[in-house]
C-alpha positions in Angstrom: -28.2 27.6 -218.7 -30.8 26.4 -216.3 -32.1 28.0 -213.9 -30.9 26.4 -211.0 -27.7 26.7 -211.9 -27.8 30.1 -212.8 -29.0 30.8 -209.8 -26.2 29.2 -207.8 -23.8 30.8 -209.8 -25.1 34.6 -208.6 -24.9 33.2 -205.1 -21.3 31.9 -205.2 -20.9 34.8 -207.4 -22.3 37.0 -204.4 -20.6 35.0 -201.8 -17.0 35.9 -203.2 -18.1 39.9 -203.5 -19.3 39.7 -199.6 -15.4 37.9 -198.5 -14.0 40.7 -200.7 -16.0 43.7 -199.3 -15.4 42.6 -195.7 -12.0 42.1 -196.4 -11.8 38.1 -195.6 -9.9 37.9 -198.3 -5.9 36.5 -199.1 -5.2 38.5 -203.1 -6.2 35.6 -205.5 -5.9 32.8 -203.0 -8.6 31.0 -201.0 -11.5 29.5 -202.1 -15.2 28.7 -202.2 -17.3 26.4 -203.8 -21.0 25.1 -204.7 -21.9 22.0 -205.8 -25.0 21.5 -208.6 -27.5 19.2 -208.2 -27.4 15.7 -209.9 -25.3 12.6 -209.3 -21.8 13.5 -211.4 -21.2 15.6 -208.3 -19.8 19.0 -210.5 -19.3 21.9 -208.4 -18.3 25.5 -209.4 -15.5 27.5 -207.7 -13.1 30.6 -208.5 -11.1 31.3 -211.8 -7.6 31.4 -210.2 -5.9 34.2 -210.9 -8.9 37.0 -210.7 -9.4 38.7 -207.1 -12.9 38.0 -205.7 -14.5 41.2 -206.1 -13.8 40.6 -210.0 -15.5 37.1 -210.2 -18.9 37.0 -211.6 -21.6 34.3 -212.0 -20.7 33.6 -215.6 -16.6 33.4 -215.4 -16.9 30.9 -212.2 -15.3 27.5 -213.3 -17.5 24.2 -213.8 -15.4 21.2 -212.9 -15.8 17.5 -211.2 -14.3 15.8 -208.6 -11.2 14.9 -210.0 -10.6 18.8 -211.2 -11.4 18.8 -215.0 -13.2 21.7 -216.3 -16.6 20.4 -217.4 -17.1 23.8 -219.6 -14.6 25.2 -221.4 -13.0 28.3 -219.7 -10.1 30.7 -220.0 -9.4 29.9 -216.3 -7.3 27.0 -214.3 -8.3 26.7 -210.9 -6.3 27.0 -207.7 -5.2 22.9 -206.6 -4.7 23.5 -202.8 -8.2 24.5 -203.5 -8.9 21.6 -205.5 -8.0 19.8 -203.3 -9.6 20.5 -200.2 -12.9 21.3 -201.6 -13.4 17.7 -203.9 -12.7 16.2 -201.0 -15.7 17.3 -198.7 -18.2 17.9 -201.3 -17.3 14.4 -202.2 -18.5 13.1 -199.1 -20.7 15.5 -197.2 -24.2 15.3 -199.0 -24.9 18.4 -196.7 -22.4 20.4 -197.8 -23.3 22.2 -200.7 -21.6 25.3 -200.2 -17.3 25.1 -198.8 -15.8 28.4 -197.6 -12.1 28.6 -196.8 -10.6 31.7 -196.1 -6.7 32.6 -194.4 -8.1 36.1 -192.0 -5.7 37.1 -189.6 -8.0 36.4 -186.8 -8.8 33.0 -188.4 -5.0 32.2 -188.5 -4.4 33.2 -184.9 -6.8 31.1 -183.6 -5.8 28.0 -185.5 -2.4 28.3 -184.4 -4.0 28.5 -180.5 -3.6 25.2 -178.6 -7.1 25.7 -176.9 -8.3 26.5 -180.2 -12.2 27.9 -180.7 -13.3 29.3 -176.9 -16.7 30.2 -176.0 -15.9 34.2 -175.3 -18.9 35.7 -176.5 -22.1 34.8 -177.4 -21.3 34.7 -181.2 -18.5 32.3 -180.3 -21.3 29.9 -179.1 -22.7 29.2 -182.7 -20.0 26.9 -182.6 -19.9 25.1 -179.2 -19.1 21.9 -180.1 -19.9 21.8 -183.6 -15.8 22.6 -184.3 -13.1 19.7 -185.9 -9.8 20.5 -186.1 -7.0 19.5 -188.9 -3.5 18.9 -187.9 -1.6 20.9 -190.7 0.6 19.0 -193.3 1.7 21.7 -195.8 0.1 23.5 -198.5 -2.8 21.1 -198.9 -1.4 19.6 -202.8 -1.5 15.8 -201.9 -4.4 13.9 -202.5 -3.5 11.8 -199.7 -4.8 14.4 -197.9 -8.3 14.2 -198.6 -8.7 11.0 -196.5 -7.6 12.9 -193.4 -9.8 16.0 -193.9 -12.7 14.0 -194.3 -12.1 11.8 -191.1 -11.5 14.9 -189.2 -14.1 17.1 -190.4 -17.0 14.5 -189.5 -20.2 15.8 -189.3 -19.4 19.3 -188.3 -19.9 22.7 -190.1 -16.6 24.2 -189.0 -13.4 22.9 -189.8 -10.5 24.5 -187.8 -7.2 23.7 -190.2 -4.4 24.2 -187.4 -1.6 27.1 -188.5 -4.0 27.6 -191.8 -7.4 29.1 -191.3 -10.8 28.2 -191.2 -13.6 26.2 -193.5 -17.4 26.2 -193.5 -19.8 24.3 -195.0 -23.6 25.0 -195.5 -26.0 23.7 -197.2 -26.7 26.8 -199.0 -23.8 29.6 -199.9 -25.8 32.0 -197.2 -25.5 29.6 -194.7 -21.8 29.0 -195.3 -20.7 32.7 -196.1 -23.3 33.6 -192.6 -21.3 30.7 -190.5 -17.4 31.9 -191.7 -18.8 35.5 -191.1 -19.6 35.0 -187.8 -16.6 32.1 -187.4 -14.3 35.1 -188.1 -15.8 37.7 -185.8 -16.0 35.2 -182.8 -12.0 34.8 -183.7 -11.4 38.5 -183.4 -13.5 39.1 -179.7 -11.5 35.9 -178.4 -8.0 37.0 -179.6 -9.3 40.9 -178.3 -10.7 39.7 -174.9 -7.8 36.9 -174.4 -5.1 40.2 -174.8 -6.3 42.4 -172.6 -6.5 40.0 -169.8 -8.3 37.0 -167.9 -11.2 34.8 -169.3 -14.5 34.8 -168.1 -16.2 31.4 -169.7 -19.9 30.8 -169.5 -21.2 27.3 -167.6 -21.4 24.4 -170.3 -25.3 24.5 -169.8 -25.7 28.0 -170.9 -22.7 27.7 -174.1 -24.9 24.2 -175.3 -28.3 26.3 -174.6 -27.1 29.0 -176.8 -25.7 27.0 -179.3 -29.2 25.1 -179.6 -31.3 28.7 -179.8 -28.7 29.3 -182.8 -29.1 26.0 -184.5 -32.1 24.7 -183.6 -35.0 27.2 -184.1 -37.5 24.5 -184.6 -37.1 22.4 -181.0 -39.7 22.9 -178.5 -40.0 25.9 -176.5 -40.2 26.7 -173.1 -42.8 28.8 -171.7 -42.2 32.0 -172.5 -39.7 31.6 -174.8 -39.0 33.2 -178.1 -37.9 32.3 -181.2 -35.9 33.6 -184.3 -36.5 31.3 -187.3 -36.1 34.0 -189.9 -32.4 35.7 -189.1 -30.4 34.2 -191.3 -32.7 34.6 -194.5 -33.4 38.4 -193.4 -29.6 39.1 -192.9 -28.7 37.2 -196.1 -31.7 39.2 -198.0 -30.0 42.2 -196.9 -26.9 41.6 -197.7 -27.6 41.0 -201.2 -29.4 44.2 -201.3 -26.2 45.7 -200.7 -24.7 44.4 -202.7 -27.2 45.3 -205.6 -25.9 48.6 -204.3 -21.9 48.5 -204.3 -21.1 46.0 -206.6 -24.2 45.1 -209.3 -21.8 43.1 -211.5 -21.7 40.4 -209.5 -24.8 38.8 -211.4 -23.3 39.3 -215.1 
């Protein structure tokens, strides 16, 4: 195997052990996926049937965008997830890495008419980098792919209403990072909206913040500071944990 793509599979790999150990997890369902370089568009996602702290980088299913195996394996793979993730890598460039997980929090929120509110300042990640997907069933028509597409757009975050969330990165950290902190900005709002009145921030301050979250690399002001390096030091760290719990992960 190459050493790219051995390299992608211990992310994914890695990815799925992280959604399992912080409990983002729905049994064997759910999915996430990276796609391999070159122009036939293959991407690698879960064996259905295995829970995500048993999947490892060598069992993780090879297949294309019309969902045949490239590689031989023991394994089918989930359609809903199929599905959904063909569709986007198929036309995001950028979006390398899909997460979609079904959390509790997650599944409140989507099923919130306001949707994704700037509570916190971990809910301002997001400011207006959230679509939303008006649901249609458990997502087995291929129809559907058109729609997802057109309402995903451009964003990173796609809300799928009275379903869950989806992230895309252009690396698994930056996907598995983005539905990590998607998640947690899910709880604090669904916390802070049940035990009583909302205080929002100005829009000024929620599209500042969302800029010194997303834009490291844009001029500063005078004594301001920068944090280019979070994301690739919490990522680091994570796997080092996981070198500590769960080892496997890289067989």
């Amino acid at each position: 195997m190459n050493p790219v793509e051995q390299h992608l599979r211990e992310q994914l790999a890695a990815c799925y052990r992280l959604i399992a150990h912080f409990r983002m997890t729905d049994l064997i369902f759910t999915h996430i996926s990276v796609r391999l370089p070159g122009p036939e568009h293959h991407f690698l996602i879960n064996p259905y049937g295995l829970m995500f702290e048993e999947i490892t980088a060598s069992n993780l299913v090879k297949i294309d965008l019309q969902g045949h195996a490239v590689e031989p394996s023991p394994y089918p793979v989930n359609p809903a997830g199929f599905v959904i993730h063909s569709a986007i890598h198929g036309a995001r460039e950028d979006a390398h890495c899909v997460l979609h997980t079904h959390t509790r929090s997650g599944c409140a929120v989507a099923a919130l008419q306001c949707g994704l509110l700037p509570v916190n300042q971990i809910s301002m990640e997001f400011y207006g980098r959230v679509a939303y997907h008006d649901y249609e069933g458990v997502a087995l028509d291929l129809s559907e792919q058109q729609r997802l597409v057109q309402d995903i757009g451009d964003k990173p975050v796609l809300i799928l209403r009275n379903h869950g969330l989806l992230t895309v990165g252009e690396t698994v950290s930056q996907a598995f990072l983005r539905m990590y902190y998607l998640d947690k900005a899910c709880e604090i709002q669904l916390a802070a909206m049940a035990a009583g009145e909302l205080v929002l921030p100005a829009a000024d301050i929620c599209e500042y913040t969302e800029r010194q979250f997303n834009d490291p690399g844009r001029p500063l002001e005078e004594g301001e500071l920068d944090d280019p390096d979070a994301m690739q030091l919490a990522w680091a760290a994570l796997l080092r944990m996981l070198d500590r719990i769960a080892p496997g992960y890289q067989d």
